[in-house]
N, C-alpha and C positions, 0 to 999 in steps of 0.2 A: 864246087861251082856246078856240078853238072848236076845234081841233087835238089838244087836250088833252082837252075832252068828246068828240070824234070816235074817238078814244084809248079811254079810259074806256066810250064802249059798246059798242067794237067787243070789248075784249077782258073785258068786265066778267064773265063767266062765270068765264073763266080764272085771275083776279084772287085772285074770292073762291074760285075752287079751292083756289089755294096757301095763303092764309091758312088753311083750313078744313084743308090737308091738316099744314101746318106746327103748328097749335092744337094738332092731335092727338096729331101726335107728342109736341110739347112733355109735354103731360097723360100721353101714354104712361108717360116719363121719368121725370114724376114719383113717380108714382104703381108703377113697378116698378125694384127695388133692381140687378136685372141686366142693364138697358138702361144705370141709368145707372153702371155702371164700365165698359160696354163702352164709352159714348161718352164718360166722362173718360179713358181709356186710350189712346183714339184719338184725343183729343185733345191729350194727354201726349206720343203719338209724332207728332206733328205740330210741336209744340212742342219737343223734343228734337233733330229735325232741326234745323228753322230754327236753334237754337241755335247746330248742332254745324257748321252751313255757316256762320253769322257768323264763328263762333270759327276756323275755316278760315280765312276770309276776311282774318282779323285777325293768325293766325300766319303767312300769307304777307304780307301789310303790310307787318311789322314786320321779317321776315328779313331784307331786305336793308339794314336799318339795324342788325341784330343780327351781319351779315357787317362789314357795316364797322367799327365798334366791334371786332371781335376781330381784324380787320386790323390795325387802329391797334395792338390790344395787344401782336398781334406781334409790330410794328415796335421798338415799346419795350423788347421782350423779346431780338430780334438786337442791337439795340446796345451793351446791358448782357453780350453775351456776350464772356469777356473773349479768346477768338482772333480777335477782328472788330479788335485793337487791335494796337499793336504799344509792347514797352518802349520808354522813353523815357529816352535816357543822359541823365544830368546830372553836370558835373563831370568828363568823359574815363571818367566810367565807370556802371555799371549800378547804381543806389541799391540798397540789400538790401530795401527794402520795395516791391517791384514796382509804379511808380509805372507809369502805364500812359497812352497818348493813344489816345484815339478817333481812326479814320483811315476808316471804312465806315460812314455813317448811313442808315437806311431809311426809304422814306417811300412808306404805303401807297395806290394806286390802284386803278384800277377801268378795264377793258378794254372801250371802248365799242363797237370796229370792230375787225376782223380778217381777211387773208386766209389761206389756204392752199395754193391754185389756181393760182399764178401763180411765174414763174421767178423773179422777188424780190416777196417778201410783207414786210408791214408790219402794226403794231397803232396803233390810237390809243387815248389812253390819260386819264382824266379830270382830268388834273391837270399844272399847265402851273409857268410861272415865276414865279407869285406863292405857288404852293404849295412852291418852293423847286426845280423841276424845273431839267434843264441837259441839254446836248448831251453824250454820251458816258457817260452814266449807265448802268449797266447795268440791267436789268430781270430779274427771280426771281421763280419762286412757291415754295413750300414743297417742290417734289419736286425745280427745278433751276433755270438759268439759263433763259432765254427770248429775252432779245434787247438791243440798244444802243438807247437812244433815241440820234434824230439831230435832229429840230425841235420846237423849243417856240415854242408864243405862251403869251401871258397864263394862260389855262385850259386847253390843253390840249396834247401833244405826240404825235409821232409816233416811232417805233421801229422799227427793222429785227426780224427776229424771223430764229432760226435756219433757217430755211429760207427763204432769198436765197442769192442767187450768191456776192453780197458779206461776205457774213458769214465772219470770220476770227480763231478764238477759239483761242487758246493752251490747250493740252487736255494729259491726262496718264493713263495708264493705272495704278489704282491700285495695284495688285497690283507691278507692277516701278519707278513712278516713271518711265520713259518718256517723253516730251513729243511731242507733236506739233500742228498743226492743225486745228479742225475746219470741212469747209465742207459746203457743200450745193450737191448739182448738179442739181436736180429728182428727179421720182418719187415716192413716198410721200411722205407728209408724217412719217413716223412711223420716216424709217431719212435718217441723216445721214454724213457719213466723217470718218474721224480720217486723215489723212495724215502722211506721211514720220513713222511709226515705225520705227526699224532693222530689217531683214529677220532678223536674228538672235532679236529678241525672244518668246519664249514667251508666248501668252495660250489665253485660251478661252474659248465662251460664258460669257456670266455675268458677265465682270469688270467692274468697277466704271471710269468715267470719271469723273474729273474735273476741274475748271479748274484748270491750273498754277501755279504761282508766278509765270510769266512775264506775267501780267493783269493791266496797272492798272485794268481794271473791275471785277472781280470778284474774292470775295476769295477765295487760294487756298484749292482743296478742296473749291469746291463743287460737288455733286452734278451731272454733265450725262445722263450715262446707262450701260446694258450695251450689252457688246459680245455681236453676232449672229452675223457669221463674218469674215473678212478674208480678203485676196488678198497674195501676194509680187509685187512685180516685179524681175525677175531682172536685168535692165536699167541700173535706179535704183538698186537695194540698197535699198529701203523697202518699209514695209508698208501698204496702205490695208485700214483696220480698218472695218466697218461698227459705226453704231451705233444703237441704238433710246433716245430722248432720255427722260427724265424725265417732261418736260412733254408733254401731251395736249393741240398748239393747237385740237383742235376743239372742247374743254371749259374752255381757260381764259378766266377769267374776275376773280379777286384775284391782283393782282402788287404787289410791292416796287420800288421804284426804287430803286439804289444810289451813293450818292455817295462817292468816293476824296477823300477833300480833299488828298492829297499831289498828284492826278493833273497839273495843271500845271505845278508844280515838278519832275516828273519828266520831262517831255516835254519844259521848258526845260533842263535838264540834259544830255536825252540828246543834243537839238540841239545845242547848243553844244558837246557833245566832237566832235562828227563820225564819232563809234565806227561808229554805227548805217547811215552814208548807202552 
């Protein structure tokens, strides 16, 4: 208490200054028609803010539960396309009403880690093997391939991304059908090689790559990237094609996982004939 009247005389002048000064205006207010739309106006765009930063506030919130929702729709939307399938004989032969099996299902994630920087880079990715994830799956965004996952746990899994050493994707040049490899041998992140094209083959900036026939990860045709220039070796008889990929690793962010459900069956297959060793 004594703190508090210590308070009170020290600044008691001051006190009733502001009240005295604050009455006035108040009575100002009232009493004149153009004070007071200048101070509901001013307090209109005071209020108009704060809104308009809540409502901000609220559209960012919500985005990335409104990205994930239209991921999932995607996902829904690649399955039901009917090249993702392949016919289905019955009977020694092709039914006439195009009976059809799913053989590529999508399932959308979210990229929580990622390199670039480094001579084999990897993504991690938010969805593991209770969300149906598997080793060998391929990874997509909407503009191309991106990478092989290689380890899952429970929640989450890891993936090679095109730009590794290791990375070795069956590729094709649209324009002639062509096949060849693509890898990556450092340098840009934004320029990859298509190798052992035939030295004969015609192309030119611009053409279109993409994943062969020869993928059981991914399903042929899809989009990997343009071609920028290419080199002969005179040597080998092959062409190493430069390429500028699809995907933007420094911006992605929404990818597909993709599952082959043939993909074992085929791999027991190939082993067992011994074609391939």
């Amino acid at each position: 208490m004594g703190s508090l009247a210590e308070f009170l005389r020290k600044y008691s002048r001051l006190i009733l200054f502001l009240i005295l000064f604050f009455i006035s205006i108040w009575m100002m207010i009232l009493q004149n028609r153009f004070q007071q739309v200048v101070i509901f106006n001013f307090i209109r765009r005071i209020e108009w803010g704060a809104l308009s930063q809540i409502s901000a506030f609220r559209a960012y919130f919500y985005l990335n539960l409104h990205n994930k929702s239209l991921a999932e729709e995607n996902a829904r939307l690649r399955n039901q396309l009917a090249h993702e399938k392949y016919k289905l004989y019955v009977g020694g032969r092709i039914h006439k009403d195009t009976i059809l099996r799913q053989v590529y299902t999508y399932y959308p994630a979210e990229v929580i880690n990622i390199t670039t920087n480094k001579q084999n880079n990897y993504m991690t990715l938010n969805i593991g093997s209770i969300q149906g994830a598997k080793p060998d799956m391929g990874v997509v965004t909407g503009e191309g391939i991106a990478g092989i996952v290689k380890m899952v746990s429970p929640h989450y899994s890891v993936a090679l991304i095109l730009l590794h050493s290791k990375a070795r994707i069956p590729a094709r040049l649209l324009r002639s059908s062509h096949f060849g490899t693509l890898e990556w041998r450092g340098g840009p992140s934004d320029r990859i090689l298509l190798n052992y094209i035939p030295s004969h083959v015609n192309y030119k900036p611009g053409d279109t790559v993409v994943v062969s026939s020869l993928s059981s990860v991914f399903p042929q045709g899809f989009p990997v990237g343009t071609v920028v220039d290419g080199t002969r070796n005179s040597e080998e008889g092959y062409l190493t094609i430069t390429i500028k990929p699809f995907v933007d690793f420094h911006r992605i962010r929404h990818v597909y996982l993709i599952d082959f459900s043939d993909r074992e069956e085929l791999k027991k297959i190939e082993s067992e004939s011994g074609f391939y060793e």
